[in-house]
N, C-alpha and C positions, 0 to 999 in steps of 0.2 A: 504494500500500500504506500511506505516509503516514496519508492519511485516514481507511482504514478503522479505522487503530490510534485514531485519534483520537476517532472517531467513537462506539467500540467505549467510550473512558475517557470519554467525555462521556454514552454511556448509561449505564455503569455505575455515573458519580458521582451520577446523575439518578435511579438506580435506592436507591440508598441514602437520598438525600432524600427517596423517597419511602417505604422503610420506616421509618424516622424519625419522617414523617409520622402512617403509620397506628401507630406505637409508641405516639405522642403521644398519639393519639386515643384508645385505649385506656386507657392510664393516667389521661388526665381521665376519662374517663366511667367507670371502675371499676365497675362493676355484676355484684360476684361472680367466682365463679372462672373463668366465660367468656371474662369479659375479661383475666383474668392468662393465660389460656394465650395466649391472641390477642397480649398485649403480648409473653410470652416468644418465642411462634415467631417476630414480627417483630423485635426485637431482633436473633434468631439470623441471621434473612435477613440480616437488615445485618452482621453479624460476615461472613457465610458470603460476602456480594457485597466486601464491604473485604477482602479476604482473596483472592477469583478478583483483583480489581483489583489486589492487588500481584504477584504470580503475572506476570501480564499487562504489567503495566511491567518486570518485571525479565525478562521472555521476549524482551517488544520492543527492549528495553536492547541484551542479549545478542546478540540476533539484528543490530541495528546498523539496528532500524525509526525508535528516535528516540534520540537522542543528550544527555547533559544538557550544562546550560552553566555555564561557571562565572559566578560574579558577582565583576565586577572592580571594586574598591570605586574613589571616586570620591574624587579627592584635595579638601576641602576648599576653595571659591572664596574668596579675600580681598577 
């Protein structure tokens, strides 16, 4: 089950970078109003995929799929 949570935040972060992507493209190439709808809905996608993604980490948190860790700072070597 591990996995699939894993698997699941690896596409969804993959999925963001790639509306990002085509956000990107959009706004360079600006060619009228076409293109601002096109940047707005991809923007949105990405709001709308970062948003299922945190949904998704705080489900799998809860449910007890992954667990965080703490960071235990690291005493200074002399």
């Amino acid at each position: 089950m591990d996995s699939l949570v894993g698997l699941l935040i690896v596409c969804a972060l993959a999925a963001v970078v790639l509306s990002l992507g085509t956000g990107l493209f959009h706004l360079s190439r600006g060619q009228g109003d076409e293109d601002s709808r096109k940047l707005a809905r991809a923007l949105t996608v990405r709001i709308a995929i970062s948003l299922a993604l945190f949904a998704l980490l705080m489900i799998a948190w809860y449910f007890g799929l992954i667990a965080p860790h703490g960071l235990v700072p690291v005493a200074p070597q002399r």
